[in-house]
N, CA, C and O atoms as CSV, one atom per row, in Angstrom:
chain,resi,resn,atom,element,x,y,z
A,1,UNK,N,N,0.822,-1.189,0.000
A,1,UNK,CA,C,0.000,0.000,0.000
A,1,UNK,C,C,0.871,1.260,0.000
A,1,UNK,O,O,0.616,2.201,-0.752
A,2,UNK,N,N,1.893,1.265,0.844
A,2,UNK,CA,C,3.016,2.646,0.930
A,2,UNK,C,C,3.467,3.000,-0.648
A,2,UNK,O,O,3.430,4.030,-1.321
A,3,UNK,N,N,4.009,1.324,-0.951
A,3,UNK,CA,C,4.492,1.608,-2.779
A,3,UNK,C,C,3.075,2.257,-3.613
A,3,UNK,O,O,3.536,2.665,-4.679
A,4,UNK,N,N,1.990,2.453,-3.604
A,4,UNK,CA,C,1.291,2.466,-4.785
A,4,UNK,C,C,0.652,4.021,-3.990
A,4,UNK,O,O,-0.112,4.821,-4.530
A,5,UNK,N,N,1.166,4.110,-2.741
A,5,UNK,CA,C,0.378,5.881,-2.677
A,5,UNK,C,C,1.838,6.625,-2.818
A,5,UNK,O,O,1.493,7.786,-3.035
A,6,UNK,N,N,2.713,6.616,-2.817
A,6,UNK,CA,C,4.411,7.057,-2.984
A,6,UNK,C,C,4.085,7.051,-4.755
A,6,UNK,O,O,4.078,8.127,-5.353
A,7,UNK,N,N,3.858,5.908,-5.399
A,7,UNK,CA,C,3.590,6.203,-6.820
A,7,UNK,C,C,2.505,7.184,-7.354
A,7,UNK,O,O,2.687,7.804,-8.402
A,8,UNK,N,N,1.399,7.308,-6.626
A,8,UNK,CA,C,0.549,8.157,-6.686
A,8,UNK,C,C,1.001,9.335,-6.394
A,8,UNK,O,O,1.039,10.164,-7.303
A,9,UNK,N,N,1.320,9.593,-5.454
A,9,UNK,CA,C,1.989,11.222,-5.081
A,9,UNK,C,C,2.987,11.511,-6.244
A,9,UNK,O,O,2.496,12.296,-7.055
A,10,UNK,N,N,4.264,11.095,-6.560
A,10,UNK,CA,C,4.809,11.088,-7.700
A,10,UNK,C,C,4.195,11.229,-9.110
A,10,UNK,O,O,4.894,11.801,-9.947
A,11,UNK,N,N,3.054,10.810,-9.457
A,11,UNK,CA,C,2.581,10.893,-10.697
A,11,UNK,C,C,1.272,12.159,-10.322
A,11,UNK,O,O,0.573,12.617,-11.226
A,12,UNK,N,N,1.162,12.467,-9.269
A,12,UNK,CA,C,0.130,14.043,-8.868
A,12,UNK,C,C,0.890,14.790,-9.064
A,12,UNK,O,O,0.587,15.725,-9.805
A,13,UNK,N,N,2.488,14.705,-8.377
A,13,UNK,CA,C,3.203,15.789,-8.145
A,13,UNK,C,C,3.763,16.203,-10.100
A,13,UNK,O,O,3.650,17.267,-10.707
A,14,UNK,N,N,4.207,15.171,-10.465
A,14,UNK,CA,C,4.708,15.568,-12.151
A,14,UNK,C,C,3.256,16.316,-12.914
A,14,UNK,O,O,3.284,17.345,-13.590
A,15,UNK,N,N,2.059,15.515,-12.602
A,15,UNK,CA,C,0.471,16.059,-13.892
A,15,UNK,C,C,0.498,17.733,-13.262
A,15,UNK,O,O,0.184,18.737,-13.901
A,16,UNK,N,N,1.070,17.659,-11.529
A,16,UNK,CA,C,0.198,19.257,-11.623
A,16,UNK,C,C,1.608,20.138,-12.822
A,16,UNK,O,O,1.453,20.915,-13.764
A,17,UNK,N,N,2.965,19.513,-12.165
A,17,UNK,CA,C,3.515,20.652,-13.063
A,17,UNK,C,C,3.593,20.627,-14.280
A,17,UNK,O,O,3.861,21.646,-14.918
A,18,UNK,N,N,3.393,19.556,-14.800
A,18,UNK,CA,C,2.750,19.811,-16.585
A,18,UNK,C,C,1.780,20.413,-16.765
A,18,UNK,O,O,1.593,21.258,-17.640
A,19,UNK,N,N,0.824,19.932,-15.704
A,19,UNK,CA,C,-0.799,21.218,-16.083
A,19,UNK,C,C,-0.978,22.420,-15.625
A,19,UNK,O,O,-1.762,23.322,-15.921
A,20,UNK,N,N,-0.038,22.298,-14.768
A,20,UNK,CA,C,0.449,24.475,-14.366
A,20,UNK,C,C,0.951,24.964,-15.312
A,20,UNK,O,O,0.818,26.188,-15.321
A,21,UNK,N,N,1.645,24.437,-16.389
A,21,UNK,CA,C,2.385,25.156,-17.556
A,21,UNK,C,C,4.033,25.746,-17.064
A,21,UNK,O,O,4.667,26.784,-17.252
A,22,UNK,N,N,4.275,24.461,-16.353
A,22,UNK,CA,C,5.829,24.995,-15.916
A,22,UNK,C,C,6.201,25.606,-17.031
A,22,UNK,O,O,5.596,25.280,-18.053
A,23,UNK,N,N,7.369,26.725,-17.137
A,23,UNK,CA,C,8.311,27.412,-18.577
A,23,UNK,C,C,9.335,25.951,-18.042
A,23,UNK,O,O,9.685,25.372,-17.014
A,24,UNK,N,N,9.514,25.869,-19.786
A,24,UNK,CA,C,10.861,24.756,-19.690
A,24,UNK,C,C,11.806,25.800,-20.100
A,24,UNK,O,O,11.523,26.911,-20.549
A,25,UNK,N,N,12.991,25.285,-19.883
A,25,UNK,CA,C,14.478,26.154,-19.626
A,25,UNK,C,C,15.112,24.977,-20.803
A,25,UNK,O,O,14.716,23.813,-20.745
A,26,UNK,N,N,16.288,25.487,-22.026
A,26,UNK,CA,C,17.088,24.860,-22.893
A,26,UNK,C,C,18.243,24.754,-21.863
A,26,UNK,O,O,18.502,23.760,-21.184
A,27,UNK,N,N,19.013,26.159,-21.859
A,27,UNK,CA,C,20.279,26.390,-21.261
A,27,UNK,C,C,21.007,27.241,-22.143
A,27,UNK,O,O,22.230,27.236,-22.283
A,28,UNK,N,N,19.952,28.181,-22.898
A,28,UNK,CA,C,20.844,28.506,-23.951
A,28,UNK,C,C,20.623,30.183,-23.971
A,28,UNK,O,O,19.490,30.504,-23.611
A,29,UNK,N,N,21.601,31.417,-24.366
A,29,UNK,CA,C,21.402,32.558,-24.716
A,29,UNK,C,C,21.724,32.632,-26.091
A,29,UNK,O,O,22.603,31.912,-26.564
A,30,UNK,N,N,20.892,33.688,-26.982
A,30,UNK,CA,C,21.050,34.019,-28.240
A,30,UNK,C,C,21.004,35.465,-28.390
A,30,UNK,O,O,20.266,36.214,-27.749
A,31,UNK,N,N,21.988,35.863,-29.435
A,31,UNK,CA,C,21.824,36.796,-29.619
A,31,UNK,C,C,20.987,37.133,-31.163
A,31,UNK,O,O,20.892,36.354,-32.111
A,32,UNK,N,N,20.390,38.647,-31.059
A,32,UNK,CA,C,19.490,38.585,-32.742
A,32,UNK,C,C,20.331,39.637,-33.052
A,32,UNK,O,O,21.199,40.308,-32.493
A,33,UNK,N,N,19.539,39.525,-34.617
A,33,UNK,CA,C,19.873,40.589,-35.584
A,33,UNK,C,C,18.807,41.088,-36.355
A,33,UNK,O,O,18.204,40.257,-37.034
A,34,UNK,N,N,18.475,42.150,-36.397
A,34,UNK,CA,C,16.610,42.289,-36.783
A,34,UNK,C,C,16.920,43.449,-37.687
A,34,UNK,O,O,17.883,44.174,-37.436
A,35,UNK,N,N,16.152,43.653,-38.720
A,35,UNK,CA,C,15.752,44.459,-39.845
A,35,UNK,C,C,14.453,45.060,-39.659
A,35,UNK,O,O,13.471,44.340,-39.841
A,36,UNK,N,N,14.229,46.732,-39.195
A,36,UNK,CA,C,13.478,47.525,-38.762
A,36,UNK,C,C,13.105,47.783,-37.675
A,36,UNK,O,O,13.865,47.340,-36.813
A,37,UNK,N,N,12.338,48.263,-37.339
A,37,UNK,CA,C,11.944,48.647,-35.736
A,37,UNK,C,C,10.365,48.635,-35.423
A,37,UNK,O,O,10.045,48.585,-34.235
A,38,UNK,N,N,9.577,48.667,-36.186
A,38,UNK,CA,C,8.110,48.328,-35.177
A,38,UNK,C,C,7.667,47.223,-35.466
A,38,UNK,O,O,6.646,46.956,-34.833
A,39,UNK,N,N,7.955,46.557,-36.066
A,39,UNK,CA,C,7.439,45.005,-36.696
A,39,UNK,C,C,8.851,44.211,-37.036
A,39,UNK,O,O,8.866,43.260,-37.817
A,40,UNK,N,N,10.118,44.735,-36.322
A,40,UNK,CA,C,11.494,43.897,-36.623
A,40,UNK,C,C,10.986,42.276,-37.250
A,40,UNK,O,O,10.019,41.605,-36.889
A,41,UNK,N,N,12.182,41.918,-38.459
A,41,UNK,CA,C,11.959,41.029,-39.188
A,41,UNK,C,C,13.844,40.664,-38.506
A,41,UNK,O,O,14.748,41.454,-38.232
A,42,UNK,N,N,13.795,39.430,-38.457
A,42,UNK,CA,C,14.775,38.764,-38.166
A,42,UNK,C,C,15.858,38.591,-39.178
A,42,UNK,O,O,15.343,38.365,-40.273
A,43,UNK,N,N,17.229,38.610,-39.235
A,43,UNK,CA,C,18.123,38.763,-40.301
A,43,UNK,C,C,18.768,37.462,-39.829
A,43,UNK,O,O,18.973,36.636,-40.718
A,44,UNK,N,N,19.268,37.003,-38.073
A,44,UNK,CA,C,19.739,36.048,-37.937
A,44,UNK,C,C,19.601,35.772,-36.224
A,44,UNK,O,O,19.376,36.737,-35.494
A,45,UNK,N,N,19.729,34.616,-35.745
A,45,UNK,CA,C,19.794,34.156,-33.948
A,45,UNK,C,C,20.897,33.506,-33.845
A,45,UNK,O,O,21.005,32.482,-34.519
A,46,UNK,N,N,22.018,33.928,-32.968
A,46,UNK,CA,C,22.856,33.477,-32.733
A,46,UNK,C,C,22.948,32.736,-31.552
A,46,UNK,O,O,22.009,33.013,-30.805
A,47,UNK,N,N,23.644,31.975,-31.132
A,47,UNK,CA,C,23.946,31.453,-29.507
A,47,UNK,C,C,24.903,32.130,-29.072
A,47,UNK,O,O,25.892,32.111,-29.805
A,48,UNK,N,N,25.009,32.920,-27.850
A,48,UNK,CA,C,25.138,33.549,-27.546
A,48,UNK,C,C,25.971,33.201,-25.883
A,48,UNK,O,O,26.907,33.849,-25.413
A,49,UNK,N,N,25.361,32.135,-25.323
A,49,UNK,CA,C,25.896,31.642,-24.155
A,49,UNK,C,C,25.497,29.712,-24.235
A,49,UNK,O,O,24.750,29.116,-25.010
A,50,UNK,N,N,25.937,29.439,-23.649
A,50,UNK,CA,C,25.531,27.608,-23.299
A,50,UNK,C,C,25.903,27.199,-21.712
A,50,UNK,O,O,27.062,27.288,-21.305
A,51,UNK,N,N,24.824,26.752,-20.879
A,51,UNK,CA,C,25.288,26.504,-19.770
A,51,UNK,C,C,25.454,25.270,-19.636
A,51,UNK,O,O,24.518,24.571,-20.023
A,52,UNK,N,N,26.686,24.567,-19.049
A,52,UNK,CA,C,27.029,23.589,-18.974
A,52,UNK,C,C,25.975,22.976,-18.163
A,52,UNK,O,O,25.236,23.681,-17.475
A,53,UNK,N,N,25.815,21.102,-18.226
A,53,UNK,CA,C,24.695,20.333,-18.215
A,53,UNK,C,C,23.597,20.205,-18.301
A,53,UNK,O,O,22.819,19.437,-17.735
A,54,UNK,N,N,23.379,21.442,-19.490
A,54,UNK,CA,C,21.791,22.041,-19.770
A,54,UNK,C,C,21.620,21.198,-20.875
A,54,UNK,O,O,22.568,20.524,-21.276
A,55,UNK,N,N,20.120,21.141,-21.614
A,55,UNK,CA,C,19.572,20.670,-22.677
A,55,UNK,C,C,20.316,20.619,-24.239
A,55,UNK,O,O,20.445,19.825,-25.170
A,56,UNK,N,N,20.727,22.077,-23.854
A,56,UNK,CA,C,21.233,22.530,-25.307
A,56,UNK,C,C,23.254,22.259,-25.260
A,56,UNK,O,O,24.024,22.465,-26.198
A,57,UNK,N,N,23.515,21.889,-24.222
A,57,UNK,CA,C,25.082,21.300,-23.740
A,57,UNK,C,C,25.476,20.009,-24.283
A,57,UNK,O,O,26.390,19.486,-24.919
A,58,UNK,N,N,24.116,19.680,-23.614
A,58,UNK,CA,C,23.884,17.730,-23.953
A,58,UNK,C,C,23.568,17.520,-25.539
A,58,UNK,O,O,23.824,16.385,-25.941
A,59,UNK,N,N,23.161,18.242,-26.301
A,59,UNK,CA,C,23.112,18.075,-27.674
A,59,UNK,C,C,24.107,18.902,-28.520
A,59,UNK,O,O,23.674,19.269,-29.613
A,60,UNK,N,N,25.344,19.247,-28.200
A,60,UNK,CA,C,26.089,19.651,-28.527
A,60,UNK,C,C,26.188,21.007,-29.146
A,60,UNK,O,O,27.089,21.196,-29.963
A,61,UNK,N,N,25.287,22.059,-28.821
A,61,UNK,CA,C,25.110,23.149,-28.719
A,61,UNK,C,C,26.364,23.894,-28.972
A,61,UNK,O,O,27.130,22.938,-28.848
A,62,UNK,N,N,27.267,25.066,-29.279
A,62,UNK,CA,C,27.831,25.685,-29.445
A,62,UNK,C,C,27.741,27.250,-29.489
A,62,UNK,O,O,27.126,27.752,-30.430
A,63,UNK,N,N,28.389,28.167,-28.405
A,63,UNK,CA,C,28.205,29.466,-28.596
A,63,UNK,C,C,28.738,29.694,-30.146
A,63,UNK,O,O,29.856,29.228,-30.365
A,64,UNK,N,N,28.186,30.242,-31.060
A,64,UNK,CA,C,28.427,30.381,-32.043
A,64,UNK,C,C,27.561,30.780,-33.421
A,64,UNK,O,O,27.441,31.572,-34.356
A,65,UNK,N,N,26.983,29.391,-32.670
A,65,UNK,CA,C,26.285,28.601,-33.754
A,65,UNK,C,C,24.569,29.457,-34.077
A,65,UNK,O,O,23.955,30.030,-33.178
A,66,UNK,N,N,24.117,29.362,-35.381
A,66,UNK,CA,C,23.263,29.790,-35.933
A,66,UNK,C,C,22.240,29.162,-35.651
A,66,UNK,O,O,22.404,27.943,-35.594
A,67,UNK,N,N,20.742,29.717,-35.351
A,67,UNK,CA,C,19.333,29.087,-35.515
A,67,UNK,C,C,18.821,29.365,-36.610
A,67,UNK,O,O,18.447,30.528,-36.761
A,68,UNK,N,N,18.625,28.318,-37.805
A,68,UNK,CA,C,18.310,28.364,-38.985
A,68,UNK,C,C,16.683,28.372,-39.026
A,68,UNK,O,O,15.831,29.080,-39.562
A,69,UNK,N,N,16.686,27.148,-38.133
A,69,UNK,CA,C,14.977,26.856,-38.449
A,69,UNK,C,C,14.654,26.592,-36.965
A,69,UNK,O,O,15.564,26.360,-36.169
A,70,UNK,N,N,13.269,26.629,-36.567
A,70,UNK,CA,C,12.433,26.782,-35.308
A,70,UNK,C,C,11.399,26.051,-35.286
A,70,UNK,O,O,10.408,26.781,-35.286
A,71,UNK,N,N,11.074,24.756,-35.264
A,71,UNK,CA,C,9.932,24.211,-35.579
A,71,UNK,C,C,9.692,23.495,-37.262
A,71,UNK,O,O,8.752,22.790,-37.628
A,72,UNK,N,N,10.581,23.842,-37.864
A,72,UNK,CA,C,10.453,23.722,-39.666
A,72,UNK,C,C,10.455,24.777,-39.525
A,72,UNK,O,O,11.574,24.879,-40.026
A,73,UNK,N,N,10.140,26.079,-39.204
A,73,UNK,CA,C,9.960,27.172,-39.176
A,73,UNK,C,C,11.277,28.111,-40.045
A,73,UNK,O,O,12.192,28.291,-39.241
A,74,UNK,N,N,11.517,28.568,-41.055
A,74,UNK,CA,C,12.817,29.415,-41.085
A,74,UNK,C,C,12.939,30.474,-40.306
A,74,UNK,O,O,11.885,31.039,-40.017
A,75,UNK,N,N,14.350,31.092,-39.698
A,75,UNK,CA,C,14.510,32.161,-39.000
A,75,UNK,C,C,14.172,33.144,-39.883
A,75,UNK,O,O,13.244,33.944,-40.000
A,76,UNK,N,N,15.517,32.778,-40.677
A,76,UNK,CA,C,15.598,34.515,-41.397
A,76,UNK,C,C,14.526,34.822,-42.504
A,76,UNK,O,O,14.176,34.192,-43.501
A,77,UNK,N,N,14.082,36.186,-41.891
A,77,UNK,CA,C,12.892,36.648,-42.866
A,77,UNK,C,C,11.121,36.637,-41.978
A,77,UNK,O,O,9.967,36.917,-42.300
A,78,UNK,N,N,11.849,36.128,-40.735
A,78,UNK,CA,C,10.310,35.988,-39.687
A,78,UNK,C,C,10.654,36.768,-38.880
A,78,UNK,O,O,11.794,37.051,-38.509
A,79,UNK,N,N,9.096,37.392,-38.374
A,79,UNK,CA,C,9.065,38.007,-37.328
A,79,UNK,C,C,9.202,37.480,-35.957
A,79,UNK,O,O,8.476,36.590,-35.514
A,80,UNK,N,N,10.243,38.106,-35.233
A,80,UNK,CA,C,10.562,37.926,-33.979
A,80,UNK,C,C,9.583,37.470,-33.314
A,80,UNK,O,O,9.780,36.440,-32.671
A,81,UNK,N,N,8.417,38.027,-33.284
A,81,UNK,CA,C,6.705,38.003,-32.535
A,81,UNK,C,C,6.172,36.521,-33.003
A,81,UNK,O,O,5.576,35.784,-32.217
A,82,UNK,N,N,6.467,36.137,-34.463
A,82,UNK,CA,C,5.895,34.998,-34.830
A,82,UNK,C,C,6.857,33.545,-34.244
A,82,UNK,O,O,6.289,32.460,-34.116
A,83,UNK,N,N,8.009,33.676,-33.997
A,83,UNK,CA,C,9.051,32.777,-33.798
A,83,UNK,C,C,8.749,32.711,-32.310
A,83,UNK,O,O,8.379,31.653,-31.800
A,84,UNK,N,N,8.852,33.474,-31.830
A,84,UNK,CA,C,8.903,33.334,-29.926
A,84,UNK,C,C,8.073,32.229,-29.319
A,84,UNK,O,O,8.463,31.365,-28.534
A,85,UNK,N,N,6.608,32.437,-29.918
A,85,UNK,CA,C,5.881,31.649,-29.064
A,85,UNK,C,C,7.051,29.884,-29.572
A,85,UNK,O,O,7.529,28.978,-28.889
A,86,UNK,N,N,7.048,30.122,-30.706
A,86,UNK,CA,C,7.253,28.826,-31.050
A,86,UNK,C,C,8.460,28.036,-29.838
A,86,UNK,O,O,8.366,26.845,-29.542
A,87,UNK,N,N,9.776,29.161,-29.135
A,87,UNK,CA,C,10.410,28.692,-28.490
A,87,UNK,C,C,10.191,28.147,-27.262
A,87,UNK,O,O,10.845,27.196,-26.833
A,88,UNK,N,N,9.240,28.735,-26.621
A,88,UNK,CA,C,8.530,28.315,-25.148
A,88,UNK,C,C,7.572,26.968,-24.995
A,88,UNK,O,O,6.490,26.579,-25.434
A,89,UNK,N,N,8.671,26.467,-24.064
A,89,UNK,CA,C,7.775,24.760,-24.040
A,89,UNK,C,C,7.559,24.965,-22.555
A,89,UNK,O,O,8.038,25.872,-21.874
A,90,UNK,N,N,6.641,23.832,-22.097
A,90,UNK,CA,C,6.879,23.420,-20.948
A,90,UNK,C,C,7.939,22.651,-20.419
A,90,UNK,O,O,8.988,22.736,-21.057
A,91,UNK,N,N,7.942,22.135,-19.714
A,91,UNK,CA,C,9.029,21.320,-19.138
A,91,UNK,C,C,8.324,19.970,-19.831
A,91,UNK,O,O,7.132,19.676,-19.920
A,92,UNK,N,N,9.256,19.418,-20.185
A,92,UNK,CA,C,9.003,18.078,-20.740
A,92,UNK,C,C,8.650,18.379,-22.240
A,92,UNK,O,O,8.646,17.330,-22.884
A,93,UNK,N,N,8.361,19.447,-22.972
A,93,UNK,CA,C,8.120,19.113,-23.923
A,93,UNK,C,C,9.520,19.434,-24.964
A,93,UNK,O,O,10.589,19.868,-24.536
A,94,UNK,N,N,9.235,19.119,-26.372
A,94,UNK,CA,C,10.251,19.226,-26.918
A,94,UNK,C,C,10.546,20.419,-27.803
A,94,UNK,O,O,9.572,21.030,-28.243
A,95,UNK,N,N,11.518,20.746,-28.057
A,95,UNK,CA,C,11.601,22.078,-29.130
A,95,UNK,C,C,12.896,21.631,-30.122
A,95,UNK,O,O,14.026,21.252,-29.813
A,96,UNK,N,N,12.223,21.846,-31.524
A,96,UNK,CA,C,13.113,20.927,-32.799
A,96,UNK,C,C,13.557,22.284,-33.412
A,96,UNK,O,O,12.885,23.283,-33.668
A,97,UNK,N,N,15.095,21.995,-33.599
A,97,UNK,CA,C,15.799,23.517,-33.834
A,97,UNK,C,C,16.703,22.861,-34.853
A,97,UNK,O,O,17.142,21.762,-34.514
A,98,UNK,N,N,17.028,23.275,-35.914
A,98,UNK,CA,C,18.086,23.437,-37.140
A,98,UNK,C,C,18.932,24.481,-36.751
A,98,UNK,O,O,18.603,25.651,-36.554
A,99,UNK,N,N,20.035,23.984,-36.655
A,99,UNK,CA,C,21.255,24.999,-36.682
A,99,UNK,C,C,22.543,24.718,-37.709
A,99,UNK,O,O,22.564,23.758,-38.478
A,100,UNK,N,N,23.718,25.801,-37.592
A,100,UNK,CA,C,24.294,25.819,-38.303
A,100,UNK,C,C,25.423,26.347,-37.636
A,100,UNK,O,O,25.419,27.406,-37.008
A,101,UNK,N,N,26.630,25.407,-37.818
A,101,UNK,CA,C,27.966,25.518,-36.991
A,101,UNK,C,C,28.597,27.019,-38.046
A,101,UNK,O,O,28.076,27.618,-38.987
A,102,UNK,N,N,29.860,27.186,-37.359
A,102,UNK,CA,C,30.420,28.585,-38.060
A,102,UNK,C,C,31.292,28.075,-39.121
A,102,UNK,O,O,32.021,28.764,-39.835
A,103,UNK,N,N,31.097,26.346,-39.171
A,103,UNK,CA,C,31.672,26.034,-40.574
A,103,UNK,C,C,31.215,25.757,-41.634
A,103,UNK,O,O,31.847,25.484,-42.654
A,104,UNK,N,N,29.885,25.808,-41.469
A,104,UNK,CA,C,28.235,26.079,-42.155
A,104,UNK,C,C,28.056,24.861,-42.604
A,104,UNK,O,O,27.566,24.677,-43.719
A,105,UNK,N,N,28.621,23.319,-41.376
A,105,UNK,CA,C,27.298,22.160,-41.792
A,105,UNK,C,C,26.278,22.440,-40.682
A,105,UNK,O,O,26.453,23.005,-39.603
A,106,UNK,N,N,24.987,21.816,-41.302
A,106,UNK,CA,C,23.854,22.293,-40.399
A,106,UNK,C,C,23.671,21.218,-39.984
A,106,UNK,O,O,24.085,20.223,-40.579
A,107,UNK,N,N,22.832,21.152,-38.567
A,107,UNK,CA,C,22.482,19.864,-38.005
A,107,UNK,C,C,21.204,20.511,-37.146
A,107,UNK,O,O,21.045,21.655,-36.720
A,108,UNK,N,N,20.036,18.878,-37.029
A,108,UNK,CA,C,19.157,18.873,-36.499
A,108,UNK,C,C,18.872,18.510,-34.965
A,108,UNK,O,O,19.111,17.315,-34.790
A,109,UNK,N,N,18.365,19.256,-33.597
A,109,UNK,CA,C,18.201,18.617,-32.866
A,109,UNK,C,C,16.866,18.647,-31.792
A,109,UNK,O,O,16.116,19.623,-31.789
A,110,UNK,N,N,16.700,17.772,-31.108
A,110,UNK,CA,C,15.206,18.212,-30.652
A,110,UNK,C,C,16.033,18.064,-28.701
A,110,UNK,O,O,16.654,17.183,-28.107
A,111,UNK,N,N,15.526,19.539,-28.335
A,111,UNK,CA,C,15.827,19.757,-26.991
A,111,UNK,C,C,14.521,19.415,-25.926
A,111,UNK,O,O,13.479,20.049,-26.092
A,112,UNK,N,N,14.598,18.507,-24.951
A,112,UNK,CA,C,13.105,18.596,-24.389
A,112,UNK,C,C,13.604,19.554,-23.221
A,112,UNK,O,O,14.710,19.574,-22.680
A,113,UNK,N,N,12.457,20.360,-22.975
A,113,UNK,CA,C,12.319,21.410,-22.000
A,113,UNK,C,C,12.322,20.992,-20.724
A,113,UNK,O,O,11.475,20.227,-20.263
A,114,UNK,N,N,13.548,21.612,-19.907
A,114,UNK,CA,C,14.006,21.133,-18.061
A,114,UNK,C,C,13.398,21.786,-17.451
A,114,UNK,O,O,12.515,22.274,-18.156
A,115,UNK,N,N,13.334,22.184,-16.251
A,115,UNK,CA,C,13.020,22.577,-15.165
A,115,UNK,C,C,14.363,23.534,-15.150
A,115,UNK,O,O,15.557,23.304,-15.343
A,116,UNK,N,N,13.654,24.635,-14.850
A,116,UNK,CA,C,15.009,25.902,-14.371
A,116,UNK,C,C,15.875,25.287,-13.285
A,116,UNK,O,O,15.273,24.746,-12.357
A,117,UNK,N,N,16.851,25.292,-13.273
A,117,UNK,CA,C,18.242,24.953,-11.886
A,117,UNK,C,C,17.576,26.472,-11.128
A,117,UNK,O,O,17.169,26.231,-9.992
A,118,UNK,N,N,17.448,27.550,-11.435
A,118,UNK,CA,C,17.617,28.467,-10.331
A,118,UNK,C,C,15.914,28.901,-9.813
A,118,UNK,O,O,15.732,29.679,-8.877
């Protein structure tokens, strides 16, 4: 009986924070580059920082490196406003990103969304 209410509490405690809408955390900073000012159109997203044993560490992430695509989504040529939502997961879910090293092969990876460390 202890094992199956210990499993119960465990599987209450994970549904509420999926159904609260925890923010999932990559581990990653980017920097932009935007074309205009009241409706900025994106030119490029860079990485910008990588924190070690984060999402985006573990898939071999690189300060450097380019965000090409967001979902299938292309960067360049979208609005900042239209791309954003696309980056915000919950925790547990996944976010599928195309990038591009600074030696311009591109590679695909899907980050699932952590729980903030802080």
């Amino acid at each position: 009986m202890r094992k199956l209410l210990v499993g119960f509490l465990v599987i209450a405690v994970w549904t509420q924070a999926v159904c609260a809408g925890e923010k999932g955390w990559f581990g990653f900073g980017a920097d932009i580059k935007v074309d205009g000012i009241l409706s900025p159109t994106l030119v490029w997203v860079k990485i910008s920082k990588v924190e070690p044993g984060s999402p985006a560490a573990e898939k071999g992430i690189v300060v450097g490196d380019e965000i090409v695509q967001v979902e299938n989504t292309d960067v360049p040529g979208h609005k900042a406003r239209e791309l954003k939502p696309m980056m915000q997961k919950q925790v547990g879910e996944t976010l599928h990103l195309r990038l591009k090293h600074a030696s311009g092969e591109t590679y695909a990876v899907g980050l699932v969304a952590a729980k903030s460390p802080k």
